[in-house]
N, C-alpha and C positions, 0 to 999 in steps of 0.2 A: 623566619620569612620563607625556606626554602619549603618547610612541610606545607606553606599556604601556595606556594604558586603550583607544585606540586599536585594539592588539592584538587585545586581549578584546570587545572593542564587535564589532570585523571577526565574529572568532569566531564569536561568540554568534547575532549574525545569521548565519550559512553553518549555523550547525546548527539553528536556529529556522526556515530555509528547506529545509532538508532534511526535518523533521519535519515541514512544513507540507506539502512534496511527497510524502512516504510516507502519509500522514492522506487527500489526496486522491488516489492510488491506489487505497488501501484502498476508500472508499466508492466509487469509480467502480466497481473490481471489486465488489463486494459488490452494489451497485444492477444493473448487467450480468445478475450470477447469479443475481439475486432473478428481473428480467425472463423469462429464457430458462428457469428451472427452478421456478418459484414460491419457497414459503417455506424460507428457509436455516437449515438446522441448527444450535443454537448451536455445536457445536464447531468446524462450518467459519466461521462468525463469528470464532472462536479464533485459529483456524488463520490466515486474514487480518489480523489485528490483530498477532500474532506476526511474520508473513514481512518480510524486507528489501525494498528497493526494488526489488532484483534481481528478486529471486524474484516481486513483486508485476506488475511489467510481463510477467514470462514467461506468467505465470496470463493477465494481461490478453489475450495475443495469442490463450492456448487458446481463449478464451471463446467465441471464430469460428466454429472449426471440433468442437469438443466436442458430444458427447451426452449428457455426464451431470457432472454436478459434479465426481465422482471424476478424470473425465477433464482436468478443468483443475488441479485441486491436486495431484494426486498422479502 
């Protein structure tokens, strides 16, 4: 019983830590694109809240080199 609660404890924590690292993504990119463009549209608000980790650090690097919001999401 102990290797199964164990298990799930591990678990729980890795995805509680995942979601803690896509959450501070998210608002790093959004404060970024708040910075360089003024006020964000809610649907690109959406659109960040929606994207994986993946997708969220790719947006992250655009934010560099970008001219226009479009340019980093899309």
């Amino acid at each position: 019983m102990k290797g199964f609660v164990e298990r799930y404890t591990q678990k729980g924590m890795r995805e509680g830590m995942q979601k803690g690292r896509k959450e501070g993504e998210a608002l790093v990119l959004a404060r970024l694109l708040q910075r360089k463009f003024g006020e964000l549209p809610e649907s690109i608000r959406i659109q960040i809240e929606k994207a994986d980790s993946d997708t969220l650090l790719e947006w992250l690097d655009r934010v560099l080199t970008a001219d226009s919001i479009n340019e980093v999401i899309h």
